[in-house]
C-alpha positions as CSV (number, residue, x, y, z in Angstrom):
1,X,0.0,0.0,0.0
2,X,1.4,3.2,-0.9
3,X,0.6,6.3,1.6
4,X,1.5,9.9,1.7
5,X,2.5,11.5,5.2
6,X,-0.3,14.4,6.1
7,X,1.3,15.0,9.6
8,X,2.3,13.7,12.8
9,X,-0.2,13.3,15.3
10,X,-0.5,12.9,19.2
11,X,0.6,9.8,19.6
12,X,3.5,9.3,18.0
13,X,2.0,8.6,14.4
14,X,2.0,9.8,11.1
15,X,-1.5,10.4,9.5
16,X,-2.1,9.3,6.1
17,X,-5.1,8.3,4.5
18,X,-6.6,5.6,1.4
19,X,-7.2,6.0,-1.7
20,X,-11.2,6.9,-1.5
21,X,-13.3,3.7,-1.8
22,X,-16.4,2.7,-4.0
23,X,-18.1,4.5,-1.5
24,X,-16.2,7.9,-2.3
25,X,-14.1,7.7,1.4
26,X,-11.2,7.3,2.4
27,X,-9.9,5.7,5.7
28,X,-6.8,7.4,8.0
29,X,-4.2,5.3,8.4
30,X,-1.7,5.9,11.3
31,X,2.1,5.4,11.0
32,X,4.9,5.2,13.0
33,X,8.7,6.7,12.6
34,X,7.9,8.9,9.5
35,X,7.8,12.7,8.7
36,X,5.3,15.1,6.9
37,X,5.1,14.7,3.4
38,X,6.9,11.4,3.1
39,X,5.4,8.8,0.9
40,X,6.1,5.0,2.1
41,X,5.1,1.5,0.9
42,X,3.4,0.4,4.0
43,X,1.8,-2.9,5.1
44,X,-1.5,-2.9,6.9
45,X,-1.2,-4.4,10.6
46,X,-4.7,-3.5,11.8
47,X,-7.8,-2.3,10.3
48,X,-11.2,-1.2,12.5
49,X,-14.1,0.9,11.7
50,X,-13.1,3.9,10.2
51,X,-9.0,3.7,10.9
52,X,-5.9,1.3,10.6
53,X,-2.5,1.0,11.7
54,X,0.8,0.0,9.4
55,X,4.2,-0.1,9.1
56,X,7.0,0.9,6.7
57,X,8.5,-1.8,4.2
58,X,10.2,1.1,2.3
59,X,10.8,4.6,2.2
60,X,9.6,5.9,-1.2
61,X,10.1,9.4,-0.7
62,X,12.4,10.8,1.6
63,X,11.8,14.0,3.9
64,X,14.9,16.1,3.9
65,X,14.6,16.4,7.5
66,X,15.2,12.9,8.6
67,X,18.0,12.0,10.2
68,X,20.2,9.1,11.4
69,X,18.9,7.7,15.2
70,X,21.7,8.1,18.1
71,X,19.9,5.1,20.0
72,X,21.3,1.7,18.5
73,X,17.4,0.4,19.8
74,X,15.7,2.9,18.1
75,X,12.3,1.5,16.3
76,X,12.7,-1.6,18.3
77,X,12.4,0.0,21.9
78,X,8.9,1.4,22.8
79,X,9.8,4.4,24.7
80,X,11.3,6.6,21.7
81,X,8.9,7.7,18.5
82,X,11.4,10.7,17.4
83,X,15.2,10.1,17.2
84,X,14.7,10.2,13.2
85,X,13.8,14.0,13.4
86,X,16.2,16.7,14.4
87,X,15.7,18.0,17.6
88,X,14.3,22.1,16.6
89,X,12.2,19.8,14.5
90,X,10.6,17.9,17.2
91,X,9.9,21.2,19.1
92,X,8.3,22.3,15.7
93,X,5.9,19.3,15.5
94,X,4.9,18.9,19.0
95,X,4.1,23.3,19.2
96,X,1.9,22.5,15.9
97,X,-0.2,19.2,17.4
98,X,-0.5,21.3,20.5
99,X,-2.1,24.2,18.7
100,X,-4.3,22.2,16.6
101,X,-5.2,20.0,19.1
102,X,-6.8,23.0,21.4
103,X,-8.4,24.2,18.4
104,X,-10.0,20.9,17.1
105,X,-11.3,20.1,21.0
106,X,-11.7,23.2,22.4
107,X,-11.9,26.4,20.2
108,X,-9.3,27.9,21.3
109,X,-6.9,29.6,19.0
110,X,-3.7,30.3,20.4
111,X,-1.9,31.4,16.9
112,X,1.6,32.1,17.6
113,X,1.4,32.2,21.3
114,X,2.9,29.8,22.7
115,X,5.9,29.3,24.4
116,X,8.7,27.0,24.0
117,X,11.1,25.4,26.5
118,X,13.7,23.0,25.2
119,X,15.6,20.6,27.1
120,X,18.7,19.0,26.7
121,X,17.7,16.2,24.0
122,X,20.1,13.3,25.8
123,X,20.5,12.2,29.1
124,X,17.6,14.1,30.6
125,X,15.7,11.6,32.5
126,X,15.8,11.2,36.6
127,X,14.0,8.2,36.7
128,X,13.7,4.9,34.6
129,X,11.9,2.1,34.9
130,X,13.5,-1.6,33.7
131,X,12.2,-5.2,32.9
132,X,14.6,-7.9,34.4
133,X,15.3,-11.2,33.0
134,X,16.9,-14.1,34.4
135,X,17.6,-17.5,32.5
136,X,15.8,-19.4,35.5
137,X,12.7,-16.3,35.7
138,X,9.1,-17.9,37.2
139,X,7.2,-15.6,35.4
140,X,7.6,-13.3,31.9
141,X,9.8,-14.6,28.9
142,X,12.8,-16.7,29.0
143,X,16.5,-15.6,28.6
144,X,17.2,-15.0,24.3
145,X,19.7,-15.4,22.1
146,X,20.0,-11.9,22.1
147,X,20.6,-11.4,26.0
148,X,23.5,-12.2,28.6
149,X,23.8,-15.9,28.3
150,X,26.8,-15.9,30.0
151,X,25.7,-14.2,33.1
152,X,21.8,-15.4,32.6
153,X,20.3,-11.8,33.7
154,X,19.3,-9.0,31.2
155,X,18.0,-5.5,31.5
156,X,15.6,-3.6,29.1
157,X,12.4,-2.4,27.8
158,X,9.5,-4.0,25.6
159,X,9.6,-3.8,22.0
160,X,7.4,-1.0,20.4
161,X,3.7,-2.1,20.1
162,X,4.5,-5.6,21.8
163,X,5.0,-7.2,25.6
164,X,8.1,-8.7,24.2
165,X,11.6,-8.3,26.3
166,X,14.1,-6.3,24.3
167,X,17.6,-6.0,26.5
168,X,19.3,-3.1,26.3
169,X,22.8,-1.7,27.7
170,X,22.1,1.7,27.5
171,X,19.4,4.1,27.0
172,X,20.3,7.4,25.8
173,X,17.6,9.5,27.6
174,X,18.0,8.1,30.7
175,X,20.8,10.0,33.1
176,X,24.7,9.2,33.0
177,X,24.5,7.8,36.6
178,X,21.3,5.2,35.0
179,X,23.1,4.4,32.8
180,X,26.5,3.3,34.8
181,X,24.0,1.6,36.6
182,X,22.7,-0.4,33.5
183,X,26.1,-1.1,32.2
184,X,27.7,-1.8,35.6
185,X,24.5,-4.4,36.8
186,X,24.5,-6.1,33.4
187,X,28.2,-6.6,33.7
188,X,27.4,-8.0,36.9
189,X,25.3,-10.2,35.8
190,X,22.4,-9.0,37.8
191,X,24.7,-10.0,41.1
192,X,23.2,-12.5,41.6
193,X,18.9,-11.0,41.2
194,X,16.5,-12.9,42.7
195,X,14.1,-14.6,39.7
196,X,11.2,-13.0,41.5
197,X,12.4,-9.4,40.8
198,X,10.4,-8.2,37.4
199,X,11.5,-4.8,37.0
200,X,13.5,-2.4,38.7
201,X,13.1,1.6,38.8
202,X,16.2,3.7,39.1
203,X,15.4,7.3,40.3
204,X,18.3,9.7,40.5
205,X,18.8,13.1,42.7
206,X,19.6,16.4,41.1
207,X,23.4,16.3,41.1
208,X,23.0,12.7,39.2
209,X,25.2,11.4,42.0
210,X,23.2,9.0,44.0
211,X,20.2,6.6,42.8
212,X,17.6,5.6,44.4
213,X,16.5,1.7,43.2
214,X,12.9,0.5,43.2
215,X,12.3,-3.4,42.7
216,X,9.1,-5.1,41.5
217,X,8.6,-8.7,42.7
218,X,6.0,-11.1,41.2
219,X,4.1,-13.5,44.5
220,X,5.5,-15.5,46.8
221,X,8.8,-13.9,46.5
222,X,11.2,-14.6,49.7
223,X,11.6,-11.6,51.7
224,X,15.0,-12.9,52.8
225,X,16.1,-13.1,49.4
226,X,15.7,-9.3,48.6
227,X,17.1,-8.3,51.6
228,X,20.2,-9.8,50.8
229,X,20.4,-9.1,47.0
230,X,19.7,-5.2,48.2
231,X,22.8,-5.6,50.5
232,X,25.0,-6.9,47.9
233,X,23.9,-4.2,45.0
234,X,24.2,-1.7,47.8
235,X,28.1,-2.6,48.3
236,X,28.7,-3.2,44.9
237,X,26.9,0.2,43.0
238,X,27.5,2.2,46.6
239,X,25.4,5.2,44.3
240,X,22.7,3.5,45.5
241,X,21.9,4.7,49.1
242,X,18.7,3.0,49.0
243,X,16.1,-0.1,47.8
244,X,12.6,-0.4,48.3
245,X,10.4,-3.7,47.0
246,X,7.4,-3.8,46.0
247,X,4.7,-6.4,44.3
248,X,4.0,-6.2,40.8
249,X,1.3,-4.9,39.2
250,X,1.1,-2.9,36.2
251,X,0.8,0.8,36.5
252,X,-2.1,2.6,34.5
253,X,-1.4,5.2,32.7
254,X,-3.4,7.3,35.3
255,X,-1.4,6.4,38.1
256,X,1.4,8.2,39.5
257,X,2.4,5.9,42.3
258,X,2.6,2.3,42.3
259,X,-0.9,0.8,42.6
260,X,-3.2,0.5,45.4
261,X,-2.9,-3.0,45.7
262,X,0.8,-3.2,45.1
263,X,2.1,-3.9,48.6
264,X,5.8,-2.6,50.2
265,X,7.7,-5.7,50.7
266,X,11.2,-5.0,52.4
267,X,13.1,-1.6,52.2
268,X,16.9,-1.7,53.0
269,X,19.0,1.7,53.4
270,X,18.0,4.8,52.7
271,X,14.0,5.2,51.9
272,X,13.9,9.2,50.2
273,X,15.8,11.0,48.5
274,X,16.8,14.6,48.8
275,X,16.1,16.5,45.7
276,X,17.2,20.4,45.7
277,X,16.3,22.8,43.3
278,X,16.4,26.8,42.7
279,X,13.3,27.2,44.7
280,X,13.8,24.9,47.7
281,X,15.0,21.4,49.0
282,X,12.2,18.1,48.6
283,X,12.1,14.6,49.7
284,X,11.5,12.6,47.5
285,X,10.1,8.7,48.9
286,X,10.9,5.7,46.9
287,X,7.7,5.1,44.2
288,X,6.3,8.7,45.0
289,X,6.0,11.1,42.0
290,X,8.4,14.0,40.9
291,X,8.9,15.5,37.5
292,X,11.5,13.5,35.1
293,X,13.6,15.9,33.8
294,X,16.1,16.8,35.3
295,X,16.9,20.3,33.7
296,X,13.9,21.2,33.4
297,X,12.3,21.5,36.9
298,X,13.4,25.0,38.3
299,X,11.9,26.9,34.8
300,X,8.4,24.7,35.3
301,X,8.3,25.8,38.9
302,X,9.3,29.2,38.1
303,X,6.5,29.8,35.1
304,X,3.8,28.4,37.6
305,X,4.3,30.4,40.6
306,X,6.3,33.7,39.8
307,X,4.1,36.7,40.0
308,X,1.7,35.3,42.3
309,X,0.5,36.2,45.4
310,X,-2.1,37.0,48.0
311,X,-4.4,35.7,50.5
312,X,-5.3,32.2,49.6
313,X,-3.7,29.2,47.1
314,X,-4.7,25.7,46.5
315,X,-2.4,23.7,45.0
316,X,-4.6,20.3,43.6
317,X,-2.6,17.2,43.0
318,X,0.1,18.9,45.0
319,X,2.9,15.4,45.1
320,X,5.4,16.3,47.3
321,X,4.9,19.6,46.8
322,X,7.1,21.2,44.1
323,X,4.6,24.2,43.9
324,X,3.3,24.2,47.1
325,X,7.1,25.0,48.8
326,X,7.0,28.1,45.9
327,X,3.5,29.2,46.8
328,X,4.1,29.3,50.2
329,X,6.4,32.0,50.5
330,X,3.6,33.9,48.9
331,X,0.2,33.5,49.9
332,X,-0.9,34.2,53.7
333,X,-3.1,30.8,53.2
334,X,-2.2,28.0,50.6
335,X,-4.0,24.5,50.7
336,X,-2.1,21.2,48.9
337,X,-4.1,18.5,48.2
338,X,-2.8,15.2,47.6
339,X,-4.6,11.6,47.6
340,X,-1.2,9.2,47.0
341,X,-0.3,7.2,50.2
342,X,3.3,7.7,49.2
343,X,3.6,11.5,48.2
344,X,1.5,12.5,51.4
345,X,5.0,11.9,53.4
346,X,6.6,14.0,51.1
347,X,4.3,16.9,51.0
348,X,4.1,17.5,54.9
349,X,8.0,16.7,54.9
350,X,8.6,19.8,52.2
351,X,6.3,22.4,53.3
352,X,6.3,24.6,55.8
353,X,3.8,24.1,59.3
354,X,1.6,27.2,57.3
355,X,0.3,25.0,54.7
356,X,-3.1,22.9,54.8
357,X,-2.4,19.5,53.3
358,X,-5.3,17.6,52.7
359,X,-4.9,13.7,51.9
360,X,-7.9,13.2,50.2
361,X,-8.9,13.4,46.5
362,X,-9.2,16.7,44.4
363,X,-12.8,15.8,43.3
364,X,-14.0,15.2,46.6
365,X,-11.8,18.5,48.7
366,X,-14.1,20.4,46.5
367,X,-17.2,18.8,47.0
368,X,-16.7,19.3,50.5
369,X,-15.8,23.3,50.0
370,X,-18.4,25.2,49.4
371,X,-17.4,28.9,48.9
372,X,-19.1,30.1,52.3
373,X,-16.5,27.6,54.6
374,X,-13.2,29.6,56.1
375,X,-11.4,30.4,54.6
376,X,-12.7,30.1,51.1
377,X,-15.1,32.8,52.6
378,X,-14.1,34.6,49.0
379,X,-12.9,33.4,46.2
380,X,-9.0,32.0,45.6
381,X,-6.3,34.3,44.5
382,X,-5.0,31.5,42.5
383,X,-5.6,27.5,41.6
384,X,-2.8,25.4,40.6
385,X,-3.4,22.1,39.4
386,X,-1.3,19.7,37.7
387,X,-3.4,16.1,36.9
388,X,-2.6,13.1,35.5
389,X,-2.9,12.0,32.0
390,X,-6.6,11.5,32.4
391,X,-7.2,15.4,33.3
392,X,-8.8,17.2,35.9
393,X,-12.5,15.9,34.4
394,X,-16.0,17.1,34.9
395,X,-16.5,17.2,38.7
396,X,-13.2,19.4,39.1
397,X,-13.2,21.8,36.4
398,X,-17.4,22.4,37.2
399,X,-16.2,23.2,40.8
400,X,-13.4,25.6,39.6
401,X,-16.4,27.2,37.7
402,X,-18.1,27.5,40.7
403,X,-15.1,28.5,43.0
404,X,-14.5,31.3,40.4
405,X,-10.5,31.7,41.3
406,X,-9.1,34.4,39.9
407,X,-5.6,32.9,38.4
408,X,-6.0,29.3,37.4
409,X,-2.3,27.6,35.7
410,X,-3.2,24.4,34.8
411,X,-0.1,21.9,34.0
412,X,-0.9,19.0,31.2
413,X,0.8,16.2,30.0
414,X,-1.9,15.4,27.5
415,X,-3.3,17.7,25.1
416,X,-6.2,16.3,24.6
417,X,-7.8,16.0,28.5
418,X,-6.4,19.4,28.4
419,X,-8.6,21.2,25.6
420,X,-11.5,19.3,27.3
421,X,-10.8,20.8,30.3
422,X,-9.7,24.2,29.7
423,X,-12.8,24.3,26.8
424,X,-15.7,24.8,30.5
425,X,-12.8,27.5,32.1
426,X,-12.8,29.7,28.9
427,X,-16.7,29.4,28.4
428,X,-17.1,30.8,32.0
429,X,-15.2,33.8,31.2
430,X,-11.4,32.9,31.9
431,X,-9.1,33.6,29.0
432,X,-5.5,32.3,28.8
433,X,-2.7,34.9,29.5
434,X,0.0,32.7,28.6
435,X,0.9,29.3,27.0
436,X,3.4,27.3,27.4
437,X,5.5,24.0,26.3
438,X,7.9,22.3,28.0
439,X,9.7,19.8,26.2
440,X,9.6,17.6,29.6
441,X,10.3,14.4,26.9
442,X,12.5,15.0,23.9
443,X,13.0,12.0,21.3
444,X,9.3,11.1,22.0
445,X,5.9,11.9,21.6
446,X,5.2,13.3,25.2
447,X,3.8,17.0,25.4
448,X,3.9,19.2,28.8
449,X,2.3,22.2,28.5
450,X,1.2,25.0,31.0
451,X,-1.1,27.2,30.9
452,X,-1.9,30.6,32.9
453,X,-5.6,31.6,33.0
454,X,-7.2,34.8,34.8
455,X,-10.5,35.4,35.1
């Protein structure tokens, strides 16, 4: 089947489309590792209802902006979609499926407008997360022809669109300290890992200089077993001051800490880590949530909170409190609200005695607050919120309605859930002062964006 390229799309895809059928339509065909205005000979992988999915046998027509990937795993790893586009070129794309994406969803226009933060495009990463294999593993694939026979342990990711084990040695965007880490434990064959450990997340502190490790252990795992491998990897790799186990279960894509019903296991050495940044020291506990890149966490913080102040701030789905610390300094009352067993630590750990936390969920703090309770007596000088991937949703953004802030900056790691949930804030009357996107994820498809409402 030969396609032509329209654009790239959230998502990671190129959109093409058929030739129109007997019916006089055609059917949009998404693509992976292409460029706008490419033509390809593709092969059809999936077809539903009104789309399909293929891949490239050959590149027919080349775009003149495709380049050579650094990563050797490149279009076999899952976790990279643009290392065949330059990196101003990546900014480029992801600025235009931000922009059209608010103004397909939402209406909303922003021209020119936004704002663009680059990162570093290599090595940016503070935390990654790792499958394990072991020749002898319970559970998962076997050991390949393609992995450490000779030591019987592998690290790596799963291959793009599969659950199939791809080992890797390095990864690129991941820090220089994770990956001495992969190199070093590899070469170690695994010292010795216990088959029950699945995967293992490597989280890193703002110098790059110590690590802390996270395993994931499939049942009936021995407890004595774990406590000893974390003794040996901790006098071994002594960059890691700390390991904490936990059971497996896969994370959704909504979840920002391991999942309710994935239990703590054994911890040995250090259980946080300190994280410092322009704008104040964190804690940061093993599992709980804080921004990936490295480089670019003091110019999010400092786009959210500069120029605000006043009486009262709520910070919804505070973490550990990266803007709350900020906000504090600022506001003479500022509520954080965070529902994560693990993050809830963190948060009264970072901020200062002044600040309400509240462990409970966004949707239901605002049920509970009508605008007549102290000290929402009037409304909020400013709401910051920063969801995950799924959005704020109905119940939240009808209660912002209602609560009528005056400043809303709403951070988004999905455009889509975005639009639909800035589309009700512009309706009632808020218009968006400033726009911005941070490139929180270069080589892939990820967007971060910020935006700045007043009412």
């Amino acid at each position: 089947m030969l396609l032509s390229i329209e654009k790239l799309i959230y998502g990671g895809d190129g959109l093409a489309r058929t030739s129109p059928g007997p019916d006089g339509r055609s059917m949009a065909v998404f693509v992976p590792f292409v460029l706008p205005e490419e033509r390809v000979e593709a092969e059809l992988l999936q077809s539903k209802p009104g789309f399909a999915r293929a891949t490239v046998t050959q590149l027919i027509k080349e775009s003149p902006d495709r380049i050579a990937p650094y990563c050797p795993y490149f279009q076999q790893c899952g976790g990279c979609h643009y290392q065949h586009i330059p990196y101003e070129r990546q900014l480029e794309l992801k600025t235009d499926i931000l922009r059209e994406t608010l103004q397909r969803i939402a209406k909303i226009d922003l021209n020119d407008g936004i704002r663009v933060h680059p990162s570093p495009p290599w090595h940016y990463r503070n935390r990654t997360r790792l499958q394990i294999r072991t020749r002898n593993a319970r559970t998962g694939p076997a050991l390949t022809s393609n992995d450490n026979q000779e030591t019987g342990f592998a690290l790596g990711y799963y291959r793009f669109a599969s659950r199939e084990f791809l080992p890797v040695r390095e990864c690129p965007i991941s820090s220089p300290s994770i990956n001495l880490i992969i190199a070093r434990l590899t070469e170690l064959g695994g010292l010795d890992c216990p088959h029950a450990v699945e995967e293992i997340e490597l989280f890193t502190n703002a110098s790059d200089e110590q690590l802390l490790a996270s395993a994931f252990c499939a049942d009936g795992v021995n407890v004595k077993d774990l406590a000893r491998w974390a003794e040996v990897l901790r006098r071994e790799l002594p960059n890691i001051s700390g390991v904490t186990f936990f059971s497996s279960r896969q994370r959704q894509p909504s979840e920002v800490d391991p999942p309710p019903g994935q239990k703590l296991l054994a911890q040995s050495g250090a259980t946080a880590m300190p994280y410092r940044t322009a704008h104040g020291d964190y804690q940061v506990s093993a599992g709980a949530f804080f921004q990936v890149n490295r480089h670019l966490v003091d110019k999010l913080v400092s786009v959210v909170t500069d120029g605000a102040g006043g009486d009262t701030a709520l910070d919804l789905y505070a973490g550990g409190g990266l803007f709350t610390l900020p906000l504090a300094r600022s506001f003479h009352h500022t509520f954080a609200v965070e529902a994560s067993h693990l993050s809830l630590p963190d948060l009264r750990h970072n901020v200062p005695v002044s600040v309400k936390v509240v462990g409970t969920r966004t949707e239901d703090y605002l049920r509970s607050h009508p605008l007549k309770s102290r000290p929402l007596r009037k409304r909020p000088d400013l709401v910051v919120l920063d969801p995950p991937r799924t959005g704020a949703g109905k119940v939240v953004i009808r209660s912002l309605v209602e609560l009528k802030p005056q400043r809303v900056r709403y951070i988004s790691c999905d455009p889509a859930t975005l639009a639909r949930d800035i589309a009700p804030l512009v309706s009632a009357g808020y218009r968006i002062e400033e726009a911005h996107l941070f490139d929180l994820f270069p080589q892939t498809f990820h967007i971060e964006s910020v935006m700045l409402l007043a009412c």
